[in-house]
C-alpha positions, 0 to 999 in steps of 0.5 A: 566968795571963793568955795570948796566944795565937798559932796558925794550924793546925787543930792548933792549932785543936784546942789553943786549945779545950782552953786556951779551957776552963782558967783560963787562957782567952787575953785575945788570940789572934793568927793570920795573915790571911786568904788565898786558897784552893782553886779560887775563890781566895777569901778564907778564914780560917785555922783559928785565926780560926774558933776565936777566933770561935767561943769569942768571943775577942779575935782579931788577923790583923796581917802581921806578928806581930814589927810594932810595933803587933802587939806593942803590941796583945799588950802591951796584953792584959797576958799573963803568958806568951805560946804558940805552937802552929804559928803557922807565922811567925819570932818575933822580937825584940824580941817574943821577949824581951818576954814569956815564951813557951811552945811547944807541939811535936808531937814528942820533941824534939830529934828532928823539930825544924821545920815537918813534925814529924808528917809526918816521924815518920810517913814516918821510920817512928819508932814513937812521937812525943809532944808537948813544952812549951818555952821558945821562943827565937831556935833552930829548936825548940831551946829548954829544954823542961819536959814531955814526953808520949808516944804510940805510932804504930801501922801503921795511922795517918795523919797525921789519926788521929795529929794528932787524939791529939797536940792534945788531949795538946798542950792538957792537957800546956800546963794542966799547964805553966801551972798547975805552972810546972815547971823547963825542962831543955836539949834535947840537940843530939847528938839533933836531927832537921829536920822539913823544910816539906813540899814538892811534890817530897815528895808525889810517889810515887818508885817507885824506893823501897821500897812500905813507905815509900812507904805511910808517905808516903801515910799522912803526907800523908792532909790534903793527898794525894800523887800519881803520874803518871797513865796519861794523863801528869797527876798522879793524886792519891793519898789512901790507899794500901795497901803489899804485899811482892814476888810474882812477876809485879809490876809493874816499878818505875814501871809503874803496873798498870791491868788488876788483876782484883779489886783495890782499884786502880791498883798502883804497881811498887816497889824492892821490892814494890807499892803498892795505889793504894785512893783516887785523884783524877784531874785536875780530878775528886773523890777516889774508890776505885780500883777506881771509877777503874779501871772509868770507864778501861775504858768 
Protein backbone atom coordinates (compact mmCIF):
# COMPACT_ATOMS: atom_id res chain seq x y z
CA UNK A 1 0.00 0.00 0.00
CA UNK A 2 0.95 3.60 -0.50
CA UNK A 3 1.23 5.39 3.23
CA UNK A 4 1.32 8.82 4.54
CA UNK A 5 2.88 9.07 7.54
CA UNK A 6 2.01 11.59 10.58
CA UNK A 7 3.98 11.32 13.86
CA UNK A 8 5.87 13.53 16.12
CA UNK A 9 7.36 11.36 19.05
CA UNK A 10 10.15 9.34 19.57
CA UNK A 11 7.65 6.59 19.71
CA UNK A 12 6.53 7.19 16.96
CA UNK A 13 10.08 7.64 15.76
CA UNK A 14 10.47 4.11 16.62
CA UNK A 15 7.36 3.05 14.59
CA UNK A 16 8.16 4.56 11.22
CA UNK A 17 11.44 2.55 11.10
CA UNK A 18 9.68 -0.53 11.33
CA UNK A 19 6.82 0.61 8.62
CA UNK A 20 10.14 2.32 6.72
CA UNK A 21 11.54 -1.43 6.25
CA UNK A 22 7.92 -3.18 4.82
CA UNK A 23 6.40 -2.78 1.50
CA UNK A 24 4.58 -0.26 2.85
CA UNK A 25 7.46 2.42 3.15
CA UNK A 26 5.45 6.20 3.35
CA UNK A 27 5.73 8.27 0.11
CA UNK A 28 5.37 11.26 2.82
CA UNK A 29 5.99 11.77 6.44
CA UNK A 30 4.33 14.78 8.15
CA UNK A 31 5.44 15.85 11.59
CA UNK A 32 5.09 19.27 13.26
CA UNK A 33 7.75 22.17 13.33
CA UNK A 34 10.36 22.73 14.59
CA UNK A 35 10.35 24.19 18.15
CA UNK A 36 12.70 25.66 20.93
CA UNK A 37 14.08 23.36 23.38
CA UNK A 38 15.92 23.14 26.70
CA UNK A 39 18.10 25.68 28.13
CA UNK A 40 19.31 27.64 24.87
CA UNK A 41 15.85 27.97 23.42
CA UNK A 42 17.12 26.55 20.25
CA UNK A 43 15.46 25.46 17.57
CA UNK A 44 15.17 21.44 17.27
CA UNK A 45 13.33 19.00 15.33
CA UNK A 46 10.79 16.74 16.40
CA UNK A 47 12.09 13.37 16.68
CA UNK A 48 10.08 12.16 13.51
CA UNK A 49 11.91 14.74 11.24
CA UNK A 50 15.12 13.09 12.46
CA UNK A 51 13.67 9.94 11.26
CA UNK A 52 12.41 11.03 7.92
CA UNK A 53 15.91 12.26 7.22
CA UNK A 54 17.64 9.80 8.05
CA UNK A 55 15.64 6.88 6.10
CA UNK A 56 15.71 9.81 3.22
CA UNK A 57 11.93 10.39 2.95
CA UNK A 58 9.78 12.99 1.95
CA UNK A 59 9.14 15.15 5.06
CA UNK A 60 6.58 18.07 5.56
CA UNK A 61 6.70 20.29 8.99
CA UNK A 62 3.20 22.55 8.11
CA UNK A 63 1.57 24.49 11.33
CA UNK A 64 -0.94 23.12 10.30
CA UNK A 65 -1.61 19.40 9.16
CA UNK A 66 -5.74 20.25 8.67
CA UNK A 67 -4.53 23.64 6.42
CA UNK A 68 -5.43 23.31 2.69
CA UNK A 69 -1.88 23.19 1.25
CA UNK A 70 -1.06 20.46 4.05
CA UNK A 71 -3.60 18.44 2.72
CA UNK A 72 -3.25 19.21 -0.97
CA UNK A 73 0.49 17.93 -0.43
CA UNK A 74 -0.73 14.69 1.39
CA UNK A 75 -3.08 14.31 -1.45
CA UNK A 76 -0.44 14.55 -3.78
CA UNK A 77 1.50 11.47 -2.59
CA UNK A 78 -1.58 9.52 -3.63
CA UNK A 79 -1.87 7.24 -0.12
CA UNK A 80 -3.93 4.42 -0.03
CA UNK A 81 -4.27 4.93 3.83
CA UNK A 82 -3.04 7.53 6.01
CA UNK A 83 -1.49 6.52 10.08
CA UNK A 84 -1.04 8.18 12.69
CA UNK A 85 1.10 7.26 15.91
CA UNK A 86 1.13 10.23 18.43
CA UNK A 87 1.36 13.08 15.97
CA UNK A 88 -0.01 14.93 19.05
CA UNK A 89 -2.49 17.64 16.57
CA UNK A 90 -6.47 17.25 16.12
CA UNK A 91 -7.23 15.97 12.82
CA UNK A 92 -9.89 17.48 11.18
CA UNK A 93 -12.09 17.48 8.38
CA UNK A 94 -12.12 17.73 5.86
CA UNK A 95 -8.78 15.67 6.00
CA UNK A 96 -10.17 12.89 8.23
CA UNK A 97 -12.70 12.05 5.71
CA UNK A 98 -10.23 12.55 2.70
CA UNK A 99 -8.29 9.53 3.02
CA UNK A 100 -8.65 6.23 4.99
CA UNK A 101 -6.80 6.52 8.16
CA UNK A 102 -5.31 4.26 10.75
CA UNK A 103 -4.02 4.95 14.44
CA UNK A 104 -1.68 3.22 15.97
CA UNK A 105 -2.46 3.39 20.11
CA UNK A 106 -0.14 2.43 22.86
CA UNK A 107 -2.89 1.00 24.74
CA UNK A 108 -6.07 -1.62 25.14
CA UNK A 109 -8.57 0.62 24.25
CA UNK A 110 -11.30 1.55 25.34
CA UNK A 111 -8.98 1.92 28.24
CA UNK A 112 -6.26 4.92 28.56
CA UNK A 113 -7.89 6.81 25.65
CA UNK A 114 -5.82 10.27 25.13
CA UNK A 115 -2.36 11.63 25.32
CA UNK A 116 -0.56 9.94 28.23
CA UNK A 117 -1.64 6.33 27.85
CA UNK A 118 1.66 5.03 28.97
CA UNK A 119 2.11 7.08 31.63
CA UNK A 120 -1.13 6.24 33.06
CA UNK A 121 -1.10 2.74 32.82
CA UNK A 122 2.19 2.79 34.77
CA UNK A 123 0.97 5.34 37.59
CA UNK A 124 -2.59 3.30 37.56
CA UNK A 125 -0.57 0.26 38.51
CA UNK A 126 -2.60 -1.73 35.42
CA UNK A 127 -0.68 -4.89 34.94
CA UNK A 128 -0.72 -5.07 31.33
CA UNK A 129 -1.19 -2.74 28.50
CA UNK A 130 -0.50 -3.28 24.59
CA UNK A 131 -0.98 -1.86 21.50
CA UNK A 132 -4.34 -1.38 19.06
CA UNK A 133 -4.63 -0.67 15.00
CA UNK A 134 -7.85 1.69 14.69
CA UNK A 135 -9.81 3.40 12.62
CA UNK A 136 -9.35 7.02 13.41
CA UNK A 137 -12.33 9.38 13.79
CA UNK A 138 -13.79 12.61 14.89
CA UNK A 139 -13.81 10.83 18.97
CA UNK A 140 -11.10 10.92 21.21
CA UNK A 141 -9.32 7.47 20.45
CA UNK A 142 -12.90 5.85 19.99
CA UNK A 143 -12.87 4.60 16.66
CA UNK A 144 -13.24 0.69 15.71
CA UNK A 145 -10.44 -1.05 16.09
CA UNK A 146 -9.01 -4.12 13.95
CA UNK A 147 -5.89 -5.78 15.98
CA UNK A 148 -4.86 -5.68 19.30
CA UNK A 149 -1.68 -7.16 21.09
CA UNK A 150 -0.72 -7.22 24.58
CA UNK A 151 2.34 -7.17 26.71
CA UNK A 152 2.60 -7.48 30.55
CA UNK A 153 4.12 -4.51 32.85
CA UNK A 154 6.38 -5.63 35.28
CA UNK A 155 7.10 -3.87 38.69
CA UNK A 156 10.33 -3.06 37.71
CA UNK A 157 9.36 -1.04 34.37
CA UNK A 158 9.28 2.63 33.34
CA UNK A 159 8.17 4.41 30.99
CA UNK A 160 11.35 3.81 28.82
CA UNK A 161 11.61 0.25 29.21
CA UNK A 162 8.00 -0.23 28.59
CA UNK A 163 7.86 2.35 25.25
CA UNK A 164 10.72 0.43 24.04
CA UNK A 165 8.52 -3.08 23.77
CA UNK A 166 5.11 -1.02 22.72
CA UNK A 167 6.94 0.66 19.14
CA UNK A 168 8.29 -2.27 17.75
CA UNK A 169 4.79 -4.34 18.52
CA UNK A 170 3.30 -0.96 17.19
CA UNK A 171 5.20 -0.98 14.01
CA UNK A 172 4.80 -5.17 13.38
CA UNK A 173 0.98 -4.93 14.62
CA UNK A 174 0.39 -1.80 11.56
CA UNK A 175 2.31 -4.34 8.71
CA UNK A 176 -0.01 -6.89 9.62
CA UNK A 177 -3.30 -4.39 9.38
CA UNK A 178 -1.82 -3.20 6.24
CA UNK A 179 -0.75 -6.52 4.59
CA UNK A 180 -4.35 -8.50 5.99
CA UNK A 181 -6.90 -5.44 5.83
CA UNK A 182 -8.72 -7.10 8.95
CA UNK A 183 -12.24 -6.05 9.83
CA UNK A 184 -12.71 -3.03 12.49
CA UNK A 185 -14.78 -3.87 15.42
CA UNK A 186 -16.60 -1.09 17.64
CA UNK A 187 -14.59 -0.28 20.83
CA UNK A 188 -17.02 -0.54 24.22
CA UNK A 189 -17.81 2.88 25.58
CA UNK A 190 -18.81 1.04 28.89
CA UNK A 191 -14.61 0.48 29.36
CA UNK A 192 -13.17 4.04 28.43
CA UNK A 193 -10.62 5.50 30.46
CA UNK A 194 -8.85 9.17 29.80
CA UNK A 195 -5.23 9.34 29.58
CA UNK A 196 -5.02 13.02 30.55
CA UNK A 197 -1.91 15.20 28.82
CA UNK A 198 0.53 14.93 31.48
CA UNK A 199 0.80 18.25 33.57
CA UNK A 200 3.26 20.06 35.93
CA UNK A 201 0.92 19.27 38.84
CA UNK A 202 1.28 15.52 38.02
CA UNK A 203 5.34 15.41 38.20
CA UNK A 204 5.05 16.73 41.86
CA UNK A 205 5.51 13.94 44.38
CA UNK A 206 2.31 14.50 46.91
CA UNK A 207 3.67 12.58 49.91
CA UNK A 208 0.12 12.90 51.30
CA UNK A 209 -0.04 9.52 48.97
CA UNK A 210 0.98 6.07 49.40
CA UNK A 211 5.05 5.65 48.65
CA UNK A 212 3.79 2.40 46.36
CA UNK A 213 2.00 4.82 43.71
CA UNK A 214 4.37 7.49 44.40
CA UNK A 215 7.06 5.15 42.98
CA UNK A 216 4.82 3.88 39.87
CA UNK A 217 4.71 7.96 39.41
CA UNK A 218 8.39 8.10 39.13
CA UNK A 219 8.60 5.19 37.28
CA UNK A 220 5.87 6.65 34.59
CA UNK A 221 7.78 9.85 34.31
CA UNK A 222 11.73 8.14 33.63
CA UNK A 223 11.79 10.68 30.30
CA UNK A 224 10.69 13.63 31.50
CA UNK A 225 11.28 13.43 35.66
CA UNK A 226 9.50 14.16 38.64
CA UNK A 227 10.29 16.60 41.59
CA UNK A 228 9.61 17.38 45.07
CA UNK A 229 10.44 20.49 47.10
CA UNK A 230 13.97 20.41 48.01
CA UNK A 231 15.60 21.29 51.65
CA UNK A 232 16.36 24.71 50.31
CA UNK A 233 12.84 25.06 49.11
CA UNK A 234 13.62 24.45 44.99
CA UNK A 235 12.36 21.78 43.28
CA UNK A 236 14.44 18.70 43.40
CA UNK A 237 14.02 16.70 40.20
CA UNK A 238 13.52 13.20 40.92
CA UNK A 239 14.59 10.63 38.12
CA UNK A 240 14.35 7.00 39.98
CA UNK A 241 13.26 6.20 42.99
CA UNK A 242 12.69 3.18 45.03
CA UNK A 243 9.06 2.62 47.25
CA UNK A 244 9.31 0.87 50.72
CA UNK A 245 6.73 -0.35 53.28
CA UNK A 246 6.17 1.67 56.91
CA UNK A 247 8.99 0.97 59.63
CA UNK A 248 9.17 2.34 62.84
CA UNK A 249 10.96 5.69 62.93
CA UNK A 250 9.86 7.03 59.38
CA UNK A 251 9.67 9.82 58.37
CA UNK A 252 6.26 11.99 58.78
CA UNK A 253 4.78 12.39 55.72
CA UNK A 254 6.19 15.42 53.55
CA UNK A 255 9.48 15.39 55.62
CA UNK A 256 12.13 14.77 53.44
CA UNK A 257 14.94 12.67 55.89
CA UNK A 258 18.43 14.18 54.67
CA UNK A 259 20.62 12.50 57.72
CA UNK A 260 20.19 8.62 56.09
CA UNK A 261 23.24 6.65 57.03
CA UNK A 262 23.80 3.87 54.33
CA UNK A 263 21.24 4.79 52.13
CA UNK A 264 20.91 5.29 48.55
CA UNK A 265 19.42 9.11 49.28
CA UNK A 266 17.03 11.71 50.54
CA UNK A 267 13.84 9.58 51.82
CA UNK A 268 10.59 11.17 51.29
CA UNK A 269 7.91 10.15 54.44
CA UNK A 270 4.53 8.84 52.90
CA UNK A 271 0.80 8.11 53.78
CA UNK A 272 2.07 5.26 54.19
CA UNK A 273 5.67 4.23 53.86
CA UNK A 274 8.72 5.79 52.25
CA UNK A 275 10.34 6.88 49.20
CA UNK A 276 13.86 6.08 48.73
CA UNK A 277 14.89 9.21 46.53
CA UNK A 278 17.92 6.99 44.39
CA UNK A 279 18.59 9.65 41.26
CA UNK A 280 17.82 13.58 42.04
CA UNK A 281 18.79 16.89 40.17
CA UNK A 282 18.97 19.77 42.08
CA UNK A 283 18.38 23.16 40.43
CA UNK A 284 20.27 24.63 37.82
CA UNK A 285 22.58 21.04 38.21
CA UNK A 286 23.07 17.50 36.23
CA UNK A 287 20.90 14.58 37.59
CA UNK A 288 23.33 12.39 40.12
CA UNK A 289 22.73 9.63 42.81
CA UNK A 290 21.41 10.45 45.87
CA UNK A 291 23.53 9.48 47.90
CA UNK A 292 26.47 12.03 45.84
CA UNK A 293 23.59 14.67 46.55
CA UNK A 294 23.52 13.83 50.28
CA UNK A 295 27.43 14.02 50.73
CA UNK A 296 27.74 17.74 48.45
CA UNK A 297 24.81 18.67 51.43
CA UNK A 298 27.00 17.98 54.25
CA UNK A 299 30.28 19.59 53.11
Amino acid sequence: MRTVYLGTSSFAAEVLGVLSASPHRPQLVVTRPDRPKGRGRKLASPPVAAAARGLDIDLSQPDSVNDEAARERIAAAEPDVVVVCAFGALIKEPLLSQHPIVNVHPSLLPRWRGAAPIERAIMAGDRRTGVCIMRLTEGLDSGPVCLTAETPITPADTYTTLAARLAPLGGRLLIEALDTSPPFVAQDEAGATYAEKITAADRMLDPGRPAEELGRVVRALSEIGAAVTGPDGQRLGVWEAVARPPRAGDPQAGELRLDVEGGRGPVLGCSPGTLELTTVQPAGRTAMPGDAYLRGLRR
